[in-house]
C-alpha positions in Angstrom: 206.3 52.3 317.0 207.6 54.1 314.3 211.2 52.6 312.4 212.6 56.2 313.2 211.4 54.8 317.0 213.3 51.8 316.7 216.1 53.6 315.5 216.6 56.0 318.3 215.9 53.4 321.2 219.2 51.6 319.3 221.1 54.7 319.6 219.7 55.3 323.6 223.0 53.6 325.8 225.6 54.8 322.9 224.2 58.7 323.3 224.2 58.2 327.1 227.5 57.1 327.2 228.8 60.2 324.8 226.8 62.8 326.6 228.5 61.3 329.9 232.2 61.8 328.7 231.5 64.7 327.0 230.2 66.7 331.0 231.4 64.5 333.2 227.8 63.4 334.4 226.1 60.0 334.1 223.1 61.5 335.7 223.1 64.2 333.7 223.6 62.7 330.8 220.8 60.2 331.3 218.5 63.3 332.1 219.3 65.2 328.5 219.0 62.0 326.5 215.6 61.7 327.8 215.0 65.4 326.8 216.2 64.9 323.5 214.7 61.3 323.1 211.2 63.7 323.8 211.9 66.9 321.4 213.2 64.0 318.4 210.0 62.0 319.2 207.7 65.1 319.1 209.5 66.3 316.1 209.0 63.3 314.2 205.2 63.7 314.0 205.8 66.4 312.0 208.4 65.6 309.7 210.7 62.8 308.1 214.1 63.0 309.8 216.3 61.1 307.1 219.3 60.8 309.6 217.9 60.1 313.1 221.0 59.0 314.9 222.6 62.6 313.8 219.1 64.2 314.7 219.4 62.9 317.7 223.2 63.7 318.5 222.2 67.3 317.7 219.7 67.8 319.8 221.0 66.4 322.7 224.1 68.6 322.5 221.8 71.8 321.8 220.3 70.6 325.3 224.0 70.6 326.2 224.3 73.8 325.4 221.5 75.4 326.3 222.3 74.0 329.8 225.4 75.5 329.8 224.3 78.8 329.0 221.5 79.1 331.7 224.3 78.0 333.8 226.1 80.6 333.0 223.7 82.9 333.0 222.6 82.1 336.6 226.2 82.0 337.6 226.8 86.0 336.5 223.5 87.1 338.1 223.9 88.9 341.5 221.6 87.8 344.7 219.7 91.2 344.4 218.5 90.1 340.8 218.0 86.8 342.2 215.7 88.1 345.3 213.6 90.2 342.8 212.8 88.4 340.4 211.9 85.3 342.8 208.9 87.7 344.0 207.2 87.3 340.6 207.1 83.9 340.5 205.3 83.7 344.4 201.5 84.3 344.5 199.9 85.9 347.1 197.9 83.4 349.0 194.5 84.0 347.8 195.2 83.1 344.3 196.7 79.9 342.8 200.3 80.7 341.6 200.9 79.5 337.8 203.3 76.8 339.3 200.8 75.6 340.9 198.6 74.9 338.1 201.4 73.8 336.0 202.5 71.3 338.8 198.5 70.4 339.2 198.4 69.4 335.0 201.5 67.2 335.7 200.0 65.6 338.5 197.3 65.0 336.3 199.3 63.3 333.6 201.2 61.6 335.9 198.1 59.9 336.8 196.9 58.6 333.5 200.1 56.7 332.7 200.8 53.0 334.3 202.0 52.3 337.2 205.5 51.1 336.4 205.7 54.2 334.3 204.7 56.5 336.3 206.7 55.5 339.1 210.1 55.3 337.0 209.7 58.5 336.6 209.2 59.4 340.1 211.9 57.5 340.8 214.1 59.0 338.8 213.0 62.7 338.9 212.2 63.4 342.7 214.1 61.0 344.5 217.2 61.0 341.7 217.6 57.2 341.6 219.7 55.7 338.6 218.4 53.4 336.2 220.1 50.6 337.4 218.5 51.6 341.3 215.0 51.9 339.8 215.4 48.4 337.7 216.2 46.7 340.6 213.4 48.6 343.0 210.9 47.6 340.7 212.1 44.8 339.6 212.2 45.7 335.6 214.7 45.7 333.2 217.1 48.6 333.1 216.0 49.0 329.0 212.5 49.3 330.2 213.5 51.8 333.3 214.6 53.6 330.3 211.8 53.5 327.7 209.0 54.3 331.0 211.2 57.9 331.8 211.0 58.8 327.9 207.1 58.0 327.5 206.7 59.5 330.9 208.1 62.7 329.8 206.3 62.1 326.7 203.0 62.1 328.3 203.5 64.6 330.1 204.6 67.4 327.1 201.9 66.7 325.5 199.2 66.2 327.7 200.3 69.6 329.5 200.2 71.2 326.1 196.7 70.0 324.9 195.5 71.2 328.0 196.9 74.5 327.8 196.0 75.1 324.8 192.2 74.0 325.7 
């Protein structure tokens, strides 16, 4: 691992803990410093990022943000919109829906990580377990609960994207 890597696994409790007072959400919080842990990651292939705790503060509150905003958004449309534009995303039966062959790729990726990896995530996404609930199910560390969820999602961007691009 990178010492931009190092860095931001350092910075990992501290941004949880500010993201957390700043909505009012440890889950939530845990759930955007993953997504920012994965966009500062990806991002770092590509270029230096001088300052990565500040890199990483701004992302996550972009993700913030953003959340708000579709919130928002959501919040102002009427159920009519709603109704309509939920027919677009249903296929008819005979063909496969694109969320079905999204969800098919991350079953795929799913699969090529480790167990304990791939179950953290599980854990974490589907059944909405904390990190301290999915330490203690598996019988890990709550640091390593934590570094699984990020290399889950990880994975999974980038497998997804390889193979959409293919």
């Amino acid at each position: 691992m990178s010492s931009t890597g190092v860095l931001l696994e350092h910075y990992y409790r501290e941004l949880v803990g500010y993201l957390s007072a700043r909505i009012g959400s440890r889950h939530a919080a845990e759930d955007i410093a993953h997504d920012a842990y994965v966009r500062v990651l990806e991002r770092r292939d590509q270029a230096h990022i001088s300052q990565p705790r500040a890199f990483l503060y701004r992302t996550a509150m972009n993700l913030v943000i953003d959340d708000h905003r579709r919130g928002a958004i959501r919040r102002a449309e009427s159920l009519d919109v709603l109704e309509t534009d939920e027919r677009f995303f249903v296929a008819p039966d005979h063909a496969p829906s694109v969320h079905d062959e999204r969800l098919d790729l991350l079953v795929r990726a799913l699969d090529e990580l480790g167990d304990a990896c791939r179950q953290s995530f599980l854990l974490r996404k589907l059944e909405g377990l904390s990190h301290p609930e999915i330490a203690e199910r598996l019988n890990i560390s709550k640091p390593m609960v934590e570094k699984h969820i990020v290399n889950a999602m990880k994975h999974c961007r980038l497998r997804m994207r390889q193979w959409a691009e293919s």
